[in-house]
N, C-alpha and C positions, 0 to 999 in steps of 0.2 A: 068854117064853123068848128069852135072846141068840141073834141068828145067832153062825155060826162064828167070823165078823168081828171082832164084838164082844166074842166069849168070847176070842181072839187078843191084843186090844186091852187088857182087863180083865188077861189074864196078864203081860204086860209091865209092867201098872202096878203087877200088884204084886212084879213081879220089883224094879222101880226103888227101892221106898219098903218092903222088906222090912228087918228089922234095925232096930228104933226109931227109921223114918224116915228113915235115912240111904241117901241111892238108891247100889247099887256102883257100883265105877269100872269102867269097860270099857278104861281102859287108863292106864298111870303119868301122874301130872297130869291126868286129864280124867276129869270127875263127869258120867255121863250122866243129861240133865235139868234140870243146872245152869244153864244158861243164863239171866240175867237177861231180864224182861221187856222189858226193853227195848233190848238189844245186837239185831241182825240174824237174822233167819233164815240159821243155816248150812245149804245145800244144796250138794250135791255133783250134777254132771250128769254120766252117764253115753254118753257117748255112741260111737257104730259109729267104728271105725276104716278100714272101706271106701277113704274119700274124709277129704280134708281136712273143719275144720268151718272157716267155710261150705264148700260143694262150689265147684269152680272153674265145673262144668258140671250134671254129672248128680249124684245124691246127696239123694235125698228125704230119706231120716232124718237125714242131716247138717245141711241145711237146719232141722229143723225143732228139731233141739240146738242151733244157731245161735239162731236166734229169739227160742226159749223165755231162751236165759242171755243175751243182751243184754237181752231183755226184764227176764227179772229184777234185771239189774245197774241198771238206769235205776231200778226202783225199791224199790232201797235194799238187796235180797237179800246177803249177802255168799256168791256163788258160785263153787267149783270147779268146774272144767271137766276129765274125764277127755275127753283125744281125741287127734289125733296132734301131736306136737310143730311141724308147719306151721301149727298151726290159726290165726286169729285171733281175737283175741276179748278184751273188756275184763275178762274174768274174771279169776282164778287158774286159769292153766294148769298142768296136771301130765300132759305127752305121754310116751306111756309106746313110742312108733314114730316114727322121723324124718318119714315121712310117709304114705301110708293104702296098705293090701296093695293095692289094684285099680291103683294106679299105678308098683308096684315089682313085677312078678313075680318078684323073688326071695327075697322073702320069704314067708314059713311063714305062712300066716295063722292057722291053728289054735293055733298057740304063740304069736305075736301077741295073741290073743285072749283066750288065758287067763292071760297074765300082764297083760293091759289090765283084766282085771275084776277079777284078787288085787289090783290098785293102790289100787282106791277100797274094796273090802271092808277092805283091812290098816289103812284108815283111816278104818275105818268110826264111829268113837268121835268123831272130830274135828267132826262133821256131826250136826244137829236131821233129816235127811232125804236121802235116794239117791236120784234120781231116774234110772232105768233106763230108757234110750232105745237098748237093746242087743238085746232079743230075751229067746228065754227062758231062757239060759244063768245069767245073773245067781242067775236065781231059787233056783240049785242051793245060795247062798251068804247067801239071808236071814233061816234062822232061826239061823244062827251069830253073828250081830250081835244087839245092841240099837236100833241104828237105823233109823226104819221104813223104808220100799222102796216109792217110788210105780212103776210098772212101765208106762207107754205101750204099748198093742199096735196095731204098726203092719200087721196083719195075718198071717194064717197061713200059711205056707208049705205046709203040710200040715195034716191032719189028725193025721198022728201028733206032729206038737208039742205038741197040746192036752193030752195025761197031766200033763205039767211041769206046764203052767198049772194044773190041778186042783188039782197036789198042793201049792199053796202060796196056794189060793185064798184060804185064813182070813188071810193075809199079807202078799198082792201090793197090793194100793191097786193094782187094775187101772183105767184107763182105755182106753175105745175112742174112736177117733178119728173113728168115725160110729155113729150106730144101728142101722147094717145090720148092721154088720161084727161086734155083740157076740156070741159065742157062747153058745150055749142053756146049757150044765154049766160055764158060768166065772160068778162073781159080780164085777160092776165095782161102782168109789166115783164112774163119772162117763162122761160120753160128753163130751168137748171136741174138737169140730174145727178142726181146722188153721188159723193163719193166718198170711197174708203180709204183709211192710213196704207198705202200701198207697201212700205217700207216693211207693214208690221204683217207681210203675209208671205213664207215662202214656197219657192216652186218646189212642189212636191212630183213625185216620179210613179203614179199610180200605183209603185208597189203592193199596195191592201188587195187588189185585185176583185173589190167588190164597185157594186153603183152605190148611189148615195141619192138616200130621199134627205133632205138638210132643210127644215122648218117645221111651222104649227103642225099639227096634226089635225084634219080641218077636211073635210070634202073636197071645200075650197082649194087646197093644194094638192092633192093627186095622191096621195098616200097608197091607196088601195091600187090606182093602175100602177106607182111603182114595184109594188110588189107580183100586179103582172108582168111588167115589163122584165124583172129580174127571174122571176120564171122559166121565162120563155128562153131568156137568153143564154140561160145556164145559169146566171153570176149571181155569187149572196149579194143581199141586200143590207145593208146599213141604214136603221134610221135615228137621225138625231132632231130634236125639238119636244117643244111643249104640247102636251096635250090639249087642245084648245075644244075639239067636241067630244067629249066622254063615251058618249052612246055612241058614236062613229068608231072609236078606238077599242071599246071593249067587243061588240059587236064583229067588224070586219076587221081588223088589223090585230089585235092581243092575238085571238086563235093563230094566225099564220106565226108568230114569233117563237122560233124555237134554239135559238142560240148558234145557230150553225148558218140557215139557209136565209135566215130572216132576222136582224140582230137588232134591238133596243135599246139606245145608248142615254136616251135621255137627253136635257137639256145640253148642249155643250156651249163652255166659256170658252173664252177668250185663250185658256193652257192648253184646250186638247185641240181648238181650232182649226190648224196649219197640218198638223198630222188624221185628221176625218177630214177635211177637203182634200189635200194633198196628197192622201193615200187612195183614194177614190178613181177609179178606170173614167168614170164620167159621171153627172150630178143629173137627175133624175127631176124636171121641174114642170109635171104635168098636170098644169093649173085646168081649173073649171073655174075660171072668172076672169075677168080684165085686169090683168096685175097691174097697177101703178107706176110699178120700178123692180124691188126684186134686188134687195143687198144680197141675199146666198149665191143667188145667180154671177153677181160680179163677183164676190168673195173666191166664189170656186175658181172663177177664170185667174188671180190675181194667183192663183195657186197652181194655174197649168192645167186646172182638172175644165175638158170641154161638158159643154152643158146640153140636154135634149129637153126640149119644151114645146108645148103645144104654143103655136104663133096668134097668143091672146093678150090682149092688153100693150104693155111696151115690149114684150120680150124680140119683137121685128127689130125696135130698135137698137138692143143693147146686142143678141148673139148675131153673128156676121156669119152667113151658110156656108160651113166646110172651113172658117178661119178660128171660131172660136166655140163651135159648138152647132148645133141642126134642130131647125123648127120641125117640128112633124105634126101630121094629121090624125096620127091614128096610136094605138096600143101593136100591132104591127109593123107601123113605121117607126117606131120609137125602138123597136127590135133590131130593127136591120139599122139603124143611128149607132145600136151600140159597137157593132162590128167598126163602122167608117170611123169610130170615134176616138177605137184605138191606134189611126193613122194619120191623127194628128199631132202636132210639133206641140208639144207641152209649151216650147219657151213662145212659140208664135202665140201662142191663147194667153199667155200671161202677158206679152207685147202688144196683145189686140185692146188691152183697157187698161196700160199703164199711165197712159197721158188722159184718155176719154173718161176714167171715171176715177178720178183720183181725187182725193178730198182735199187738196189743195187748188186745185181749177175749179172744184164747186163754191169754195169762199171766195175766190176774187171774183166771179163769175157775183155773188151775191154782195160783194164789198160793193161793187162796180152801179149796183142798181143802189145801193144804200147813198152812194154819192150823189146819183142822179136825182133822188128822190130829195134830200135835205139842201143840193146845192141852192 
């Protein structure tokens, strides 16, 4: 018996090669399917309008639409980039916003929005595949197309998002971006986690001699116990990222910041990067939520710096106990993590996710389903 998937897949094929084998056109001049053997994969990337692609600062899903279409342009992809017209990138750009809502407040993001995902759908004929790094809005617009829809889920915001997901399960060429994070009533084509430019991160020698809280500022990310933890331990604290809950920041974290014991560095890019992880005794990542994935986490390791986190969401999967960093249970044990933490081999923590998360094994790892899916 076909899964849903498969019976999905079957109808399409014979929507293409209905009419004595002549596949329809989905739109004037372009024969979907037509595609020579050997002309390029046309891909189209989808990706958030949030933040420019690359992000300047903060901007996970941007970063990892970045990655993925340089990745694929290096080899050989011929790909569109939906994103903001700032963006960089050796693609074909089609910016459809001068540049990303979270840096203009006066733009509409909603309307924004949905004329950024009519752009690559109204061209959806043009494209072997849509790769949807957008959330689950997209999905309302794939079975109007002929062209399949790989769908990235960068985690759930809710539980009430997941109806969508369902209801385009037979369609979506879902991927999760860890094991953990797949849900029980969705079916995926793959679990590929995250990778970063390895090349562009060096091993740092924890010289700085502090911890490092390195993301949002957020309940959600631990902010407040890492400044217990660095308390306790003795060591200043460094924190770098966006303020993401205000009343959380001004509240409980602004009072502890006093330049010495508790330091606020603010967003940091891509220049000060390698010198805040790499100067860093160990990274400080004690979530209150089910993390998805967790770019800082790898970031840090890729730089030597080992990492303590509470063991929620994927982070079982990415730190290796006592190789590259220590799960802990408590605001206590994340004390006694930082003493063990300074007894590890800097270059093993940066050998523990040289090949595992490296953003060259995540695009073949995704070339690889892209083949499967249009062969």
């Amino acid at each position: 018996m076909l899964s849903a998937r498969d019976e999905a897949i079957k109808r399409r094929s014979l929507n293409r090669n209905r009419g004595g084998g002549s596949p329809p056109t989905a739109a004037a001049g372009h024969v979907v399917g037509s595609r020579p053997r050997s002309a390029p994969l046309r891909v189209a990337v989808l990706a958030p309008i949030a933040w420019r692609v690359p992000p300047r600062h903060y901007g996970p899903w941007e970063l990892f639409a970045s990655l993925l279409t340089e990745g694929l342009v290096e080899r050989g992809v011929d790909v569109t980039l939906f994103a903001t017209a700032d963006s960089i990138t050796r693609a074909r750009l089609v910016g459809t916003l001068p540049t990303g809502y979270a840096e203009d407040p006066g733009v509409d993001a909603k309307v924004s929005e949905a004329l950024h995902i009519a752009a690559v759908f109204e061209r959806a004929h043009e494209f072997d595949l849509i790769h949807n790094s957008f959330d689950f809005l997209p999905l309302s617009f794939s079975r109007l197309v002929e062209t399949p829809v790989v769908t990235t889920i960068h985690g759930f915001s809710s539980e009430r998002i997941v109806p969508v997901y369902e209801r385009y399960n037979d369609v979506g060429h879902y991927v999760a971006i860890s094991d953990s994070d797949r849900h029980e009533r969705l079916e995926y084509a793959a679990t590929v986690h995250h990778g970063i430019e390895m090349r562009t991160f060096a091993l740092g020698g924890g010289e700085g001699g502090y911890l490092l809280f390195f993301g949002r500022i957020h309940p959600d990310k631990g902010t407040v116990e890492a400044i217990k933890v660095a308390d306790r331990a003795g060591l200043p604290l460094v924190i770098a990222g966006i303020v993401q809950d205000a009343e959380y920041f001004d509240r409980l974290v602004a009072p502890r910041i006093d330049g010495r014991r508790v330091q606020y560095l603010g967003p940091v890019g891509s220049e000060r990067r390698n010198e805040v992880l790499g100067g860093a005794v160990a990274l400080l990542h004690l979530i209150d939520f089910e993390e998805p994935f967790g770019f800082s986490v790898v970031e840090a390791m890729a730089c030597g710096t080992p990492v303590i986190t509470y063991a929620r969401g994927s982070m079982p999967e990415i730190v290796s106990e006592g190789e590259n960093g220590f799960t802990v249970a408590s605001v206590e044990e994340a004390v006694a993590a930082v003493g063990a933490s300074g007894l590890l081999d800097r270059r093993a923590v940066r050998a523990s996710v040289e090949r595992r998360f490296d953003a060259g094994r995540m695009v073949d790892e995704y070339l690889a389903l892209y083949v499967s899916i249009v062969r």
